[in-house]
ZAMARGU-4260 file (C-alpha; in steps of 0.2 Angstrom, whole numbers, plus 5000, padded with zeros to 4 digits):
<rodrens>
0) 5000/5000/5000 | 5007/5017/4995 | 5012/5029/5009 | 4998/5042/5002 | 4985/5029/5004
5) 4985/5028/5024 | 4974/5039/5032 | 4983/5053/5043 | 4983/5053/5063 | 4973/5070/5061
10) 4961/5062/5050 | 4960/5045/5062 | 4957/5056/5077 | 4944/5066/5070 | 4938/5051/5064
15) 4936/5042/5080 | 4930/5054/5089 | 4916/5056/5078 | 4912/5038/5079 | 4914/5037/5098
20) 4900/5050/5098 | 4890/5044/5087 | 4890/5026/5100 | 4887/5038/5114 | 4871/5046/5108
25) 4865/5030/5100 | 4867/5021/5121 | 4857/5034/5127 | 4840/5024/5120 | 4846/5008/5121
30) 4851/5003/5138 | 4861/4988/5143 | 4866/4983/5126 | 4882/4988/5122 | 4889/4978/5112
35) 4875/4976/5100 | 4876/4996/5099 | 4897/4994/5097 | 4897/4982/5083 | 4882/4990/5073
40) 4893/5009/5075 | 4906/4996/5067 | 4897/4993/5052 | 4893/5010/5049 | 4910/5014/5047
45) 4915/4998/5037 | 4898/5005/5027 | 4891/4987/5027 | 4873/4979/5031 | 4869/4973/5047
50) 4857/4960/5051 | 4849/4959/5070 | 4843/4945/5078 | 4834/4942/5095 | 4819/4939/5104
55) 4803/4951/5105 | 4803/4966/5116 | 4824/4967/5116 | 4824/4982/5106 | 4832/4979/5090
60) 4816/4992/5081 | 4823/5004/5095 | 4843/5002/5090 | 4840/5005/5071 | 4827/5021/5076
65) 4842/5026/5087 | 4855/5028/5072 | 4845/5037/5060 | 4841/5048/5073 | 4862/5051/5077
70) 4865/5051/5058 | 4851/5062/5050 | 4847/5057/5031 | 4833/5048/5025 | 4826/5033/5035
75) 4812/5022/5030 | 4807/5008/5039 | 4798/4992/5031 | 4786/4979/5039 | 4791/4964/5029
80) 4773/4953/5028 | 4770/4937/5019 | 4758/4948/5005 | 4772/4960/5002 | 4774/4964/4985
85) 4792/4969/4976 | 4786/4985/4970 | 4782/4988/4987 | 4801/4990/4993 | 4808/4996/4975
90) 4794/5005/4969 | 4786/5005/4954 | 4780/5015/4936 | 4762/5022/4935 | 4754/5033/4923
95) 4752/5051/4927 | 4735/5058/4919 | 4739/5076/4917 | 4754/5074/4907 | 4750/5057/4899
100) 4765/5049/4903 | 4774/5034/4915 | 4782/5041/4930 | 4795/5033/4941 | 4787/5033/4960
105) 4800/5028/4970 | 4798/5014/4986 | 4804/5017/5003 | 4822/5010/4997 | 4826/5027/4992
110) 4834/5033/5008 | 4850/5033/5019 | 4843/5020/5030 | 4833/5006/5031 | 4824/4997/5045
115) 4819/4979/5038 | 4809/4973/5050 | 4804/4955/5053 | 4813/4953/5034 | 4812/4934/5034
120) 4791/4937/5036 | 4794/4942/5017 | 4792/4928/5001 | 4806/4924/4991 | 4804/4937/4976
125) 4801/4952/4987 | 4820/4945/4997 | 4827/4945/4981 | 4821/4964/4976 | 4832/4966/4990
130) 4849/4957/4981 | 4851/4970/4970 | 4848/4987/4979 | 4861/4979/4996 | 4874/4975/4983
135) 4874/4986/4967 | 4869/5001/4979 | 4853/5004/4962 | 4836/4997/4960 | 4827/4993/4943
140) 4812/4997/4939 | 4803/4993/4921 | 4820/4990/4915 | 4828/5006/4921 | 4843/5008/4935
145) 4840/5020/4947 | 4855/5023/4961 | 4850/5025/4978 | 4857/5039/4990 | 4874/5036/4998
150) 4875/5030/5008 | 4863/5018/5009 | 4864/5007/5023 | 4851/4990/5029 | 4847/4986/5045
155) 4837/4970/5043 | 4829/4960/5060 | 4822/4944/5063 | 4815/4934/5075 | 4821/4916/5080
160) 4808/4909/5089 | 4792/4911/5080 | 4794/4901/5064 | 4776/4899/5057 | 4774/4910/5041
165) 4792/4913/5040 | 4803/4911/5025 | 4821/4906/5029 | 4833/4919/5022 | 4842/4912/5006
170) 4862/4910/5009 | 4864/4922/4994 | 4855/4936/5005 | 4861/4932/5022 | 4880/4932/5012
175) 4876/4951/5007 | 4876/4958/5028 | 4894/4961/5034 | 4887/4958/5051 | 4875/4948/5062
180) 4872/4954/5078 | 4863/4947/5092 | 4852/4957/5102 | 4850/4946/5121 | 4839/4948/5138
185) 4845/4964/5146 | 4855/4961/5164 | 4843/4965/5180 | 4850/4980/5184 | 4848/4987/5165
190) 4833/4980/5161 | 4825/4989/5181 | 4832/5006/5172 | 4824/5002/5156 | 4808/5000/5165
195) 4810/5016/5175 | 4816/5026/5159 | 4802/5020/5149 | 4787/5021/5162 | 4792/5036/5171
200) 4777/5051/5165 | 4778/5043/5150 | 4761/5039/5142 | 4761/5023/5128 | 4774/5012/5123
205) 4781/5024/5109 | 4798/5019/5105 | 4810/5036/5113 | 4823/5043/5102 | 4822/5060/5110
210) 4837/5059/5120 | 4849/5054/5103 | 4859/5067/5098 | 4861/5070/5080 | 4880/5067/5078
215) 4882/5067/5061 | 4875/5069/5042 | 4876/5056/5028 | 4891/5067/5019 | 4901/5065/5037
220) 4898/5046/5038 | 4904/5044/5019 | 4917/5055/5026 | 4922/5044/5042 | 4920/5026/5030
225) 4933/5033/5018 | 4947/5037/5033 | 4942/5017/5038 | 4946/5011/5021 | 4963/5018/5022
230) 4968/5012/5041 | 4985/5006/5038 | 4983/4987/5040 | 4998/4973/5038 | 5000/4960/5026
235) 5001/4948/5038 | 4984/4952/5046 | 4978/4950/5029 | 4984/4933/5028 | 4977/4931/5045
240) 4959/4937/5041 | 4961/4925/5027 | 4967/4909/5036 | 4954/4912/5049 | 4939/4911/5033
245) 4948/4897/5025 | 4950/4885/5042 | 4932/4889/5042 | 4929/4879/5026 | 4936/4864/5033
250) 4933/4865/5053 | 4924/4850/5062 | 4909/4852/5063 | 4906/4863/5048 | 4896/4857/5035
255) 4897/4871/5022 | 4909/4886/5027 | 4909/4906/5022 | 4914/4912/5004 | 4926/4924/4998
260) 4916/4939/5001 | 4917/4933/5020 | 4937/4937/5021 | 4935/4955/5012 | 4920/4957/5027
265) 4931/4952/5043 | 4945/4966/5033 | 4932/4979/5032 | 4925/4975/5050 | 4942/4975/5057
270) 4947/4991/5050 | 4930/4998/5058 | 4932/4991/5075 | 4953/4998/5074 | 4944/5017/5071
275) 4931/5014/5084 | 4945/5011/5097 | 4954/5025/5088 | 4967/5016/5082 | 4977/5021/5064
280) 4983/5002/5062 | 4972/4986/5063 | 4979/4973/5076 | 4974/4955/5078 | 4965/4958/5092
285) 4953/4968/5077 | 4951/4952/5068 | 4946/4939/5084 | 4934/4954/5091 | 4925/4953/5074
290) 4927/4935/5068 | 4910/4926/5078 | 4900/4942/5070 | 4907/4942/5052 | 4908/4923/5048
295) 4891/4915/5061 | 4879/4919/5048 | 4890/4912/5032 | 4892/4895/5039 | 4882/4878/5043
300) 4887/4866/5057 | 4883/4847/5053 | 4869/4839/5057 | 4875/4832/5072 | 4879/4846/5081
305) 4863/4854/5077 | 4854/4842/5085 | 4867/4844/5098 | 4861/4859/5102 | 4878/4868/5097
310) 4876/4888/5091 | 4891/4891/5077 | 4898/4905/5091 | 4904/4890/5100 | 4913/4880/5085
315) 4918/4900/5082 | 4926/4900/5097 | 4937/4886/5095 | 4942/4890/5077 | 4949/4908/5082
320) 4958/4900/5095 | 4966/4884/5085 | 4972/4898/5071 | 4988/4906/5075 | 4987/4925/5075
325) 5003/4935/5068 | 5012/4945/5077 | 5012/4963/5074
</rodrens>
């Protein structure tokens, strides 16, 4: 990497601290979960998708609200349904009386960012309306390609209990998020000040943004994923991110392991989670923290551990620690 391609100290600092604010405000709604608020800040930086998973009630609706509230731009928020149509999510042509002619009316993908909610509620051609916009950045419509705003940025959640009137999210979709967060049960002592926060002359179960501070616009995010891209990163931690996807392929108790788009995901994450701690240089300790996130929706354990009762976390676990880190 040419010397001019490294982002500056100056540039890392100010980047940093924008990021550390940014977390900041978005904590203020969402008590006792930090670390889902830490590794979804990451993937804004690392400008990638994120996919939450949890349990009704844990406020994954909240977390998403909470970051288009810090980041300003467009937000749009879908209900995916079993009747949800494609058109529904990328728009669709219609023919304008007064001046006889097809206009474009654009769907709620047109914005900065988007709250998919309940996404694997929706049928297989509405997921795949999705493919396009999350990779190519556009949407087609009657055979035209319209970009969308940048950035643009999918939140997607789904629940894991309640299976009935689901469809499973394809691998070629769930390969397209650069992250999958889980969102758990609050501790005691969080979940007693979430109660208080959220009951105290408060009248409704409205979800509360009102404390998040706007931190930044869509031009100072672009701004703060470009200084990410150019964090100094050694060739041996490439190698390293690689190994760790490649082990992956052939692990025990792994039936069918993550692709190449995984090892250019765990770099990009990585370099995030370096600027989030305001570092200028990615160390290992970058890679491990965003291994289990970047590679446990890319893979399938075998049948046997499935019925086991084993969680890909755990196989994870064992994987990072059998692959020898550089040192750096």
């Amino acid at each position: 990497m040419n010397r001019t391609e490294i982002a500056s100290p100056q540039e890392v600092e100010r980047a940093a601290d924008r990021l550390a604010r940014l977390e900041a405000s978005v904590a203020l709604a969402l008590v006792g979960q930090r670390r889902v608020v830490r590794e979804s800040i990451v993937a804004l930086a690392a400008a990638g998708h994120v996919l939450l998973e949890g349990v009704p009630g844990v406020g994954k609706t909240l977390l998403v609200r909470a970051l288009a509230a810090a980041l300003g731009g467009r937000f749009s928020r879908i209900q995916f349904t079993p009747d949800l149509m494609p058109s529904d999510v990328t728009g669709h042509a219609m023919f304008d009386l007064k001046s006889e002619e097809f206009r474009i009316r654009r769907g709620p993908l047109f914005c900065n960012l988007l709250l998919g909610d309940e996404i694997n509620r929706a049928p297989a051609k509405t997921q795949s309306a999705m493919l396009e916009a999350m990779q190519e950045q556009q949407v087609t419509i009657e055979g035209k390609a319209l970009p969308l705003p940048s950035p643009f940025l999918v939140f997607a959640t789904q629940n894991p209990i309640e299976q009935e009137g689901t469809y499973p999210l394809p691998q070629a979709q769930l390969d397209r998020f650069l992250l999958k967060a889980f969102i758990d049960y609050p501790e005691a002592e969080d979940e007693l000040e979430l109660v208080r926060a959220a009951t105290q002359g408060k009248v409704g179960d409205r979800l509360d943004t009102s404390q998040v501070e706007q931190v930044c616009g869509p031009e100072d995010l672009l701004d703060l994923q470009r200084v990410a891209a150019r964090l100094r990163m050694d060739e041996s931690l490439l190698d390293y991110a690689v190994r760790l996807v490649r082990a992956a392929r052939d692990w025990q108790g792994i039936e069918t392991g993550p692709g190449p788009r995984a090892s250019v995901a765990l770099v990009r994450a990585a370099r995030g989670h370096a600027l989030l701690a305001g570092n200028g240089f990615v160390t290992p300790d970058d890679v491990k923290a965003m291994a289990p996130s970047v590679l446990r929706h890319r893979l399938k354990l075998t049948a046997d551990l499935e019925i086991e009762g084993y969680r890909p976390d755990e196989v994870l676990a064992d994987l990072v620690a059998g692959v020898p880190a550089p040192r750096v």
